[in-house]
N, C-alpha and C positions, 0 to 999 in steps of 0.2 A: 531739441527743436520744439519751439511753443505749437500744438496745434490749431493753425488758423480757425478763424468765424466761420467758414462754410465747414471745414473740418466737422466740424461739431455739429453743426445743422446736418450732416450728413450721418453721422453716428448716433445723433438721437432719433433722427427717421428711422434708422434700422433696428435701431432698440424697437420701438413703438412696431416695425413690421414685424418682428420676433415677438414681441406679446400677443398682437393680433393673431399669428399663424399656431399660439397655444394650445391645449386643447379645449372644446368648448363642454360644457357640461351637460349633462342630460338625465333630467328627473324621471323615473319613471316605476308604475304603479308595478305589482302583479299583473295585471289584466292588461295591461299596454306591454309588459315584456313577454306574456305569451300573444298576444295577435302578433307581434312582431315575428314571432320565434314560428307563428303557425303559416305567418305571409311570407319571409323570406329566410328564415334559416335552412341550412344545407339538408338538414333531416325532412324538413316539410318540403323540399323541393325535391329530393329525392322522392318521397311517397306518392309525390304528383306526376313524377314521370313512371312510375313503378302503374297509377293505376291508370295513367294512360296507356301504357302497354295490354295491360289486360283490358282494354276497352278493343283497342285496336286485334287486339286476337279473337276477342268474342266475334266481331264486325266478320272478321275470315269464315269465321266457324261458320255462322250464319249465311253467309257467301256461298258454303258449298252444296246448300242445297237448293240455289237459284239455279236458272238457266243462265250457260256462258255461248256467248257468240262468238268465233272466233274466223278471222278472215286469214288464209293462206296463200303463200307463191313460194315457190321453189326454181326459176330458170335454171339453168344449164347447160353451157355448151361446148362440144365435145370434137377435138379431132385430131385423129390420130391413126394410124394402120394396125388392126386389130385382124386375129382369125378366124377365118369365119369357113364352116362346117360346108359343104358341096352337097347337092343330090346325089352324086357319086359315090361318097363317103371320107372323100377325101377333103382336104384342107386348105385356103387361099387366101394368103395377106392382100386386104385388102382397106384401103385408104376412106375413112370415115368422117364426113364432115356435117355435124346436123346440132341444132339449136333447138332446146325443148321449152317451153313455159308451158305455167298452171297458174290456175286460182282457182278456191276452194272456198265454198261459205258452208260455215258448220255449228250449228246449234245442239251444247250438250245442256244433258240434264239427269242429274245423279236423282236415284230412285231410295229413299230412304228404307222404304218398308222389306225390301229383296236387297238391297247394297247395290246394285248393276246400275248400268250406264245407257240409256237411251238418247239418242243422236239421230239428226236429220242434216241431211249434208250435199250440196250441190256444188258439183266441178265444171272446169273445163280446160283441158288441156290441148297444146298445137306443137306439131312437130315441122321442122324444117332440114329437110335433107340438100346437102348442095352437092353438083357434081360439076366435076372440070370440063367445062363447053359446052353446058346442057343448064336448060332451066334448073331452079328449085323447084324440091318436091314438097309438097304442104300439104297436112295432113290434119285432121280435128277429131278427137276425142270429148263425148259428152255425158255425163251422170245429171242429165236434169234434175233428177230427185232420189235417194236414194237413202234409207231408214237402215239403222244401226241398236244391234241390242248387246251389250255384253255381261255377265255375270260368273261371277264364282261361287262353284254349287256348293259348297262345303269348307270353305270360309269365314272367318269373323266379319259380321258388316260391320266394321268400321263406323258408318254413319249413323247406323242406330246406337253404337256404344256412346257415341262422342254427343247425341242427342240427349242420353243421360248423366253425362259427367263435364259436358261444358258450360251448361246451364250454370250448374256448381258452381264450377270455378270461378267463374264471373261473377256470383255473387256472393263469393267467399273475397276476390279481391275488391270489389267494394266494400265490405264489410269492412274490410283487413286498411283501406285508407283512413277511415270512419276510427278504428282503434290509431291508426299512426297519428293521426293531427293530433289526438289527444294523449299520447306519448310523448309524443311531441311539447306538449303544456306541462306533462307530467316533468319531463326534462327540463323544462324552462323554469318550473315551480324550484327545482334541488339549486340551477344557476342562480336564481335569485334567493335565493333563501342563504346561498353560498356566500353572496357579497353582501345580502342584510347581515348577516352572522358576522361578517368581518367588520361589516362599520359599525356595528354596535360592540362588538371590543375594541373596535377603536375609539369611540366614545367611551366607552368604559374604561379604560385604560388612560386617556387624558382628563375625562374628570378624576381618575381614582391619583394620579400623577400631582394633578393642581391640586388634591385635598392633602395627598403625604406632604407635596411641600409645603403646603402654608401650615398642616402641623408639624413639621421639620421647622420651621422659622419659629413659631412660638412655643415649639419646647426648647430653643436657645434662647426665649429669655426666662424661661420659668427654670432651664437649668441654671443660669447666669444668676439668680437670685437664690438658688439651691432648693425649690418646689419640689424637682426630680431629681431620680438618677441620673449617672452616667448613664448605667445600662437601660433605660428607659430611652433615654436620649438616642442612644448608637442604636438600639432598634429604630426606633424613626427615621433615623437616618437610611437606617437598609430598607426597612420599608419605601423611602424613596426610590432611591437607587432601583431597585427592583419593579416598581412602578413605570419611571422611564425607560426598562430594556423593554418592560411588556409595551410602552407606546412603542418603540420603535418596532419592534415584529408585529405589528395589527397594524400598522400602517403598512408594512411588504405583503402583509395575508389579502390588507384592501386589491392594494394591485393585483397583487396574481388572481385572485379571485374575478377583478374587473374584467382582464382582458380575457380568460375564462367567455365570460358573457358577453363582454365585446364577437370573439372569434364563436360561439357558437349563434348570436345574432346578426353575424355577418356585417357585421358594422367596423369602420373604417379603427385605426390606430389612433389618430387626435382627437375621439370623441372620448372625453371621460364622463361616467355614468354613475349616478349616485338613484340608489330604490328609497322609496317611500314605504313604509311601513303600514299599513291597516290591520288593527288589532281585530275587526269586526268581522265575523265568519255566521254563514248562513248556518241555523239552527235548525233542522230536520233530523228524524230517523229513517233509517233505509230497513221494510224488511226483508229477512234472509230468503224466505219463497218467493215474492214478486221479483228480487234481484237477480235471482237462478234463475226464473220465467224469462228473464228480458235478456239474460246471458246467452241462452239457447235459442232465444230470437233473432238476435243483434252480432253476437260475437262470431269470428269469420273460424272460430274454433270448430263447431261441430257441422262446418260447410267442410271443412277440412277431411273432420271423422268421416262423413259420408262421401267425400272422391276416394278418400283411400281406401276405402271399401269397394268400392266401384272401380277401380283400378286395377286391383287384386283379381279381381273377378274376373276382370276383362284380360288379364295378365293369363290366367288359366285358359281364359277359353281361346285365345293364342296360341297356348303350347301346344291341347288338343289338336287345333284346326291344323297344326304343323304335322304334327305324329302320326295323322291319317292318311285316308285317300284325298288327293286333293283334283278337284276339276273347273273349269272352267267351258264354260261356251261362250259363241259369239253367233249369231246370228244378224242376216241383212238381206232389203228386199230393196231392190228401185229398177230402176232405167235407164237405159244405155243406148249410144249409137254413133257412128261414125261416119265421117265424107272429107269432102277434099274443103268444102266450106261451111262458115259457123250455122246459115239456115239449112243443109243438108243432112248437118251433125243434129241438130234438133227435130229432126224431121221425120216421125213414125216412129219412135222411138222403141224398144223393143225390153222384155222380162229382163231382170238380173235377178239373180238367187245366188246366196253363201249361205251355209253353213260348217261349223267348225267347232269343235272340241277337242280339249286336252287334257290328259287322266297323269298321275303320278302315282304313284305307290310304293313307298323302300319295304322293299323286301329285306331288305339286311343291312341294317346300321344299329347293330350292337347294343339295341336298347339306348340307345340315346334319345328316340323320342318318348318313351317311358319316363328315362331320367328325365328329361326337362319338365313331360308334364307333374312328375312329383314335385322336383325342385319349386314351381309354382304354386301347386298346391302347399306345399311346406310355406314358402314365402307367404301365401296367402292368413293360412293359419298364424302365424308371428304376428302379420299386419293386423289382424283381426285381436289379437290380446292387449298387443299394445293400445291400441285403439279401445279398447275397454279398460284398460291401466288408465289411459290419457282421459278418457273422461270422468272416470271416479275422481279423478286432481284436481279435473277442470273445476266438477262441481265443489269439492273442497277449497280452493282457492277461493271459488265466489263468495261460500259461506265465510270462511276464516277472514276475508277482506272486508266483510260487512262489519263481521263482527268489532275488527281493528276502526274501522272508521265509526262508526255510533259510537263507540268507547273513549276514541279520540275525541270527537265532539262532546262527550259528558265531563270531559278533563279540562275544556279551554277554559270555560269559566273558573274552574279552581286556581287555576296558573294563575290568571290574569290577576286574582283576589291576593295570591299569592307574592306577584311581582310589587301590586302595589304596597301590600303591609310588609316586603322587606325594604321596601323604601322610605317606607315612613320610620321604623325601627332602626335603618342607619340615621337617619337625620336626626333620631332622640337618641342615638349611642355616639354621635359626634359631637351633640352639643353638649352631651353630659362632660363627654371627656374636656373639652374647651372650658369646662367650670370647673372639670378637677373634681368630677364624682366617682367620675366611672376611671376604669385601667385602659390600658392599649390593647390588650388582648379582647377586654370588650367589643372595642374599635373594630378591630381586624376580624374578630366573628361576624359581627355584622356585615361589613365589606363584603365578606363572603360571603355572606347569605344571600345580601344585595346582589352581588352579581350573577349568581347561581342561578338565582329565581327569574332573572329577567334572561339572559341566557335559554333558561329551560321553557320559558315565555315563546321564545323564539323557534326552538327546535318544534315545540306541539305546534305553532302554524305553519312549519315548514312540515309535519308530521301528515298536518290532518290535508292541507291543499292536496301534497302529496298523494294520498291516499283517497282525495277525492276523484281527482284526473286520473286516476289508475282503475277508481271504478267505474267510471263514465266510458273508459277504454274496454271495458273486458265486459259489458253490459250493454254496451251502447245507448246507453239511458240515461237523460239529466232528470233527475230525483227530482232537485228544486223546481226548476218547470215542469216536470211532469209528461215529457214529450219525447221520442226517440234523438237520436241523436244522427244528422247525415249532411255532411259534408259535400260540396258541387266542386270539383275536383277543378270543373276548367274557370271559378275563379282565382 
């Protein structure tokens, strides 16, 4: 059966929508694939909710040493035949029906320099009794004003510890964003270097492919006139051949590589993405003491060194406070009074007084509060070596990183000198061989050199970007401007 005229108008519309729905392509620099990778890749959006958390904790921390108001009720009501005790001494079920409410206004406020708790607090409670045939009984209860102290005498205050180690932390996790977004670049810098590296063997690979064969085609006619050998010839020929397996694998290295960068840029399946290369890299030296100065400024490293220290510590004087005597007081002063109505219940209102304490002491648990507080101390001692292990590295990484990237920077120029006089030296060992001066083994050294040089071109900017974003990370310092390095999280 012929396919009719609309047939056909309908199948080239679909062709035309399948090209259209292809993938679209998308050029883009260094610098455009790290803000991408620092606006919305999964790792940058992670670090933005990591330093929103520690925002949100700091905010609490600071919270605990404000005043809290707190408004209370409690209703309740109750009925049922309970026992109840006689002047006589005897005993008589008797039928209870009564509905209690409260409300309570209460201002606390935590005391940083002692740890205790001071509070001011005013109630009022009404009781309602009902009996079968007889009015309600209504009753009011009132604490106009009544002041609260509580403390633990021999205790860790908690709020003085957390005065010196929250601070920290909060700005060890800022710090600690400030290195992630630039891990972040540093990561984006290896993705893109990963798909520059593949599409420059894959250029490498189809120009070295188009040049075996059109010497493959004209050493069939210089063999055909007997110029060559065979064996000259069937090397060319495998020279080909092996030209076209190498396009075809740098072409599957392109893909995998792509979607690579695709899925850690969070960018969809139909976008295919082709990088731009910039051979041009900023020329500075870093030195190795201003670099360790701004490491120890900037880096959420030795924010780190000093909680863990202050943690230990606080870990010890926990164990102590456990192993001892432990007390607590509470003390309260206010005013009280009672009637059948709310202005009687407020009405000449009359002293209230508490006081209260409570002592503990083990007299006999086997040295377990001894073991703990060594176990701590032993803990402590560990934390404190590692901690000096860990900053001897730190500062040895900062030097050894400097040292790797100024070095790197004194080598791009060489490269670059390099990439281009092997390309000029292929193009005078190919045309020599096309006049029949030079051998094929000339040829194919060069090739190699050629491709080597440009290749190793490639990896020192993938080397040195690398290695600049990893110092920018662990310094938190831009060298080339000259200015710290900080990040505003809630854009």
């Amino acid at each position: 059966m012929k396919p009719t005229l609309p047939t056909i108008l309908l199948l080239s519309a679909l062709s035309l929508t399948a090209g259209a729905q292809e993938k679209h392509e998308l050029r883009l620099t260094l610098s455009e694939v790290i803000r991408m990778a620092q606006e919305q890749s999964p790792s940058a959006v992670s670090a933005r909710l990591s330093r929103e958390s520690a925002e949100l904790s700091y905010r609490n921390y600071k919270a605990n040493y404000l005043p809290s108001v707190t408004l209370s009720s409690n209703p309740s009501y109750n009925r049922s035949i309970n026992k109840i005790l006689q002047p006589d001494g005897s005993y008589k079920y008797l039928e209870q029906n009564s509905l209690s409410t409260d409300l309570s206004l209460s201002i606390q406020q935590s005391i940083a320099l002692t740890g205790g708790t001071f509070s001011i607090t005013s109630s009022l409670d009404r009781s309602d009794f009902f009996r079968e045939g007889q009015d309600k009984e209504t009753s009011f209860s009132t604490r106009p004003v009544y002041i609260g102290y509580s403390q633990n005498l021999f205790g860790v205050n908690s709020l003085k510890w957390d005065r010196r180690i929250e601070p920290i932390a909060y700005r060890e996790a800022c710090k600690q964003y400030n290195e992630a977004m630039e891990l972040v670049a540093s990561s984006a810098c290896s993705y893109f270097f990963n798909l520059a590296t593949a599409q420059v063997n894959a250029e490498i690979a189809a120009f070295n492919y188009a040049s075996a064969d059109t010497l493959y085609r004209f050493a069939q006619g210089r063999y055909a006139i007997g110029t060559i050998t065979e064996n000259e010839m069937l090397q060319l020929e495998i020279r080909k051949l092996s030209a076209e397996n190498d396009r075809i694998e740098a072409q599957f290295s392109v893909e995998d590589c792509m979607q690579s960068l695709r899925s850690f840029l969070a960018l969809q399946d139909d976008v295919s993405i082709r990088v731009e290369l910039d051979d041009s890299v900023p020329h500075f030296m870093v030195p190795v003491d201003e670099a360790l100065a701004m490491a120890y400024e900037n880096s959420p490293d030795p924010e780190y060194f000093k909680r863990a220290r202050l943690q230990s510590d606080r870990s010890v004087a926990n164990a102590k406070a456990n192993a001892g005597l432990r007390a607590s007081i509470y003390l309260q002063f206010g005013l009280t009074q009672t009637g059948p109505d709310v202005q009687t219940a407020y009405r000449d209102p009359i002293n209230s007084q508490m006081a209260s304490i409570s002592l503990s002491l083990p007299i006999l648990d086997w040295g377990r509060g001894r073991g703990q507080v060594k176990m701590a101390r032993s803990s402590r001692e560990l934390t404190y070596l590692n901690i000096d292990r860990s900053e001897r590295d730190f500062e040895e990484n900062v030097r050894k990183l400097v040292r790797q990237f100024n070095q790197q920077g004194a080598q791009m120029n060489i490269l670059a000198k390099t990439d281009i006089t092997a390309e000029r030296r292929f193009e005078v060992a190919r045309r020599l061989y096309l006049m029949g001066k030079s051998t094929i083994l000339d040829l194919n050294s060069a090739t190699s050199e050629k491709d080597s040089a440009r290749r190793s071109r490639i990896s020192a900017l993938r080397n040195y970007w690398s290695l600049y974003y990893t110092l920018r990370s662990l310094t938190g310092y831009d060298f080339e401007k000259g200015k710290d390095i900080e990040w505003e999280y809630e854009k």
